[in-house]
C-alpha positions in Angstrom: 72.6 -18.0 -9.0 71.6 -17.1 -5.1 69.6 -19.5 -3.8 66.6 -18.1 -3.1 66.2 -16.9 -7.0 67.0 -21.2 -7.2 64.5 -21.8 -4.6 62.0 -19.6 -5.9 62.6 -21.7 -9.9 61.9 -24.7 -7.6 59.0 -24.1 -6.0 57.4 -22.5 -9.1 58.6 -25.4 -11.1 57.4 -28.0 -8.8 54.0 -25.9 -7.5 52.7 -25.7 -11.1 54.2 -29.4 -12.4 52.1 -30.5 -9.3 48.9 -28.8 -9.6 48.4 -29.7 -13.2 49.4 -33.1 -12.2 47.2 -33.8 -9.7 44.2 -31.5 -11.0 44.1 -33.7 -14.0 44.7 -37.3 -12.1 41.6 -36.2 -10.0 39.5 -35.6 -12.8 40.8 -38.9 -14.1 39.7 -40.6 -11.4 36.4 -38.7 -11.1 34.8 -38.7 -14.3 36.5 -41.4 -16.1 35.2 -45.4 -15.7 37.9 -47.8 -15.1 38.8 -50.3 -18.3 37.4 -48.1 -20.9 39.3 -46.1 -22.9 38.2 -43.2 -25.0 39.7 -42.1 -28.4 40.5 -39.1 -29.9 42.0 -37.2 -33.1 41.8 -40.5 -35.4 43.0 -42.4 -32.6 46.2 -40.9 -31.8 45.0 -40.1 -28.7 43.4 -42.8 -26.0 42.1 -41.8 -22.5 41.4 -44.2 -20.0 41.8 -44.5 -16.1 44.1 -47.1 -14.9 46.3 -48.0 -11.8 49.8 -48.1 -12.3 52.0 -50.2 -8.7 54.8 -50.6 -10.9 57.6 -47.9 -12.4 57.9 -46.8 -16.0 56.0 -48.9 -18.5 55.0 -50.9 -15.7 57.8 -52.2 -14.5 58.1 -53.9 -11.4 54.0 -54.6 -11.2 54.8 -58.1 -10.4 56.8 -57.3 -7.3 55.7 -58.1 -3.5 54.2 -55.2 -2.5 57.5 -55.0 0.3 59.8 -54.9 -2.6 57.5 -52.5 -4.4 57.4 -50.1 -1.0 61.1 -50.5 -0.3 61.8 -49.5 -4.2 59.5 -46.8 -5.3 59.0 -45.1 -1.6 61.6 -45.5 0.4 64.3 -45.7 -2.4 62.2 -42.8 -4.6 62.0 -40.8 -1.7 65.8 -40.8 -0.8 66.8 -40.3 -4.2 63.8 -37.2 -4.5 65.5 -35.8 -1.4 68.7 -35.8 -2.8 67.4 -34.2 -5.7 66.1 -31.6 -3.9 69.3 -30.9 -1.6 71.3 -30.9 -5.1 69.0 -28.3 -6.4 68.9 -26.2 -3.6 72.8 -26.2 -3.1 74.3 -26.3 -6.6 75.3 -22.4 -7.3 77.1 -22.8 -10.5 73.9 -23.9 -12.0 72.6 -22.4 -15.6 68.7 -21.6 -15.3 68.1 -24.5 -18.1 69.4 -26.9 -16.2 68.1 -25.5 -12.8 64.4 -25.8 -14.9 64.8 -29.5 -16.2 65.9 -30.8 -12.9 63.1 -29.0 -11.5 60.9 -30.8 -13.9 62.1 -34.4 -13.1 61.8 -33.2 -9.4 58.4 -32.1 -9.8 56.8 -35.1 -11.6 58.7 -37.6 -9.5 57.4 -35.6 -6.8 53.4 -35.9 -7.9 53.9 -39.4 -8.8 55.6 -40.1 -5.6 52.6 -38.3 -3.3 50.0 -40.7 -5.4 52.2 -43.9 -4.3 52.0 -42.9 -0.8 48.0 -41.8 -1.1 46.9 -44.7 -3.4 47.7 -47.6 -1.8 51.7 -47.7 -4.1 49.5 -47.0 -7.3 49.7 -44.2 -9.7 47.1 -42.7 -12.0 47.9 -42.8 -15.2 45.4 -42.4 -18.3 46.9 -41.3 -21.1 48.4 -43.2 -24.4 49.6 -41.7 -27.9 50.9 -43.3 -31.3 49.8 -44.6 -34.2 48.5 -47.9 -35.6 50.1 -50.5 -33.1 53.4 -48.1 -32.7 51.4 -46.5 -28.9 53.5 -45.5 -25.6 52.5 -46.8 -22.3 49.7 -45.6 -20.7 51.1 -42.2 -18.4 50.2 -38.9 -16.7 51.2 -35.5 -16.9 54.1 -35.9 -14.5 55.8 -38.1 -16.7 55.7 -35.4 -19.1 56.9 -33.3 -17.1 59.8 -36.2 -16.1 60.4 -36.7 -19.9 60.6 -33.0 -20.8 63.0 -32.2 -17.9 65.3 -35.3 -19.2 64.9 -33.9 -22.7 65.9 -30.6 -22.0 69.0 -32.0 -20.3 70.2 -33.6 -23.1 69.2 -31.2 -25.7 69.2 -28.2 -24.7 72.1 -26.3 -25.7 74.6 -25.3 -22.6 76.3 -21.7 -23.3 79.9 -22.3 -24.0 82.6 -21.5 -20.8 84.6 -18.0 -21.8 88.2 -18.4 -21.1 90.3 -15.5 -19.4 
């Protein structure tokens, strides 16, 4: 693929993974009051506003905040870069796997912009499951992380023709 058709999957990737990332942490933050959470559909669904300084899950929270900046900005954004550069540069890529990269770009991306806007926090307010079975609290651009990773290990590759 030429690489503005990959550049162009990028930024339209990214743009809209971002938009809807941030629109929706905004409105988080805006309309919804910190420790309370708000159920929906029979409880499968919980909405609440929270603060998030560590990684996935929460891991890391109890890390200096040097430790914390030297891991998830300085470390996050080296890696983000590279990510990028990899995108950008890799010809031989199939559009699937040009999208899910894109993906995990995107929403490591939004979450890395709220890090370096929210004092190394980022908003999460979302939780599904059932009974006690519930994931971690997270935002839309960990979907869109999770999907991308998904993607890459489910979707289908088409299979090499030999000459």
């Amino acid at each position: 693929m030429v690489i503005w058709k990959r550049l162009l999957t990028i930024l339209l990737v990214t743009l809209s993974c971002v938009g809807i990332d941030q629109t929706t942490k905004l409105l988080a933050s805006e309309y919804l009051p910190k420790n309370e959470t708000f159920s929906y559909l029979h409880d499968i669904l919980r909405v609440g506003y929270t603060e998030n300084t560590g990684a996935f899950l929460g891991l890391g929270n109890n890390l200096s905040d040097q430790v914390r900046f030297w891991l998830f900005v300085v470390l996050v954004g080296a890696l983000l870069s590279s990510l990028f550069i990899y995108l950008l540069y890799s010809a031989k890529q199939q559009l699937s796997s040009l999208i899910a990269f894109s993906l995990v770009f995107s929403g490591g991306v939004s979450n890395f912009y709220d890090r370096t806007q929210n004092n190394g926090a980022v908003i999460d307010f979302l939780n599904i499951g059932v009974g006690f079975l519930r994931t971690g609290i997270f935002n839309v651009a960990d979907i869109a992380i999770m999907m991308g990773v998904f993607m890459l290990f489910f979707v289908k590759k088409p299979k090499e023709t030999t000459a």
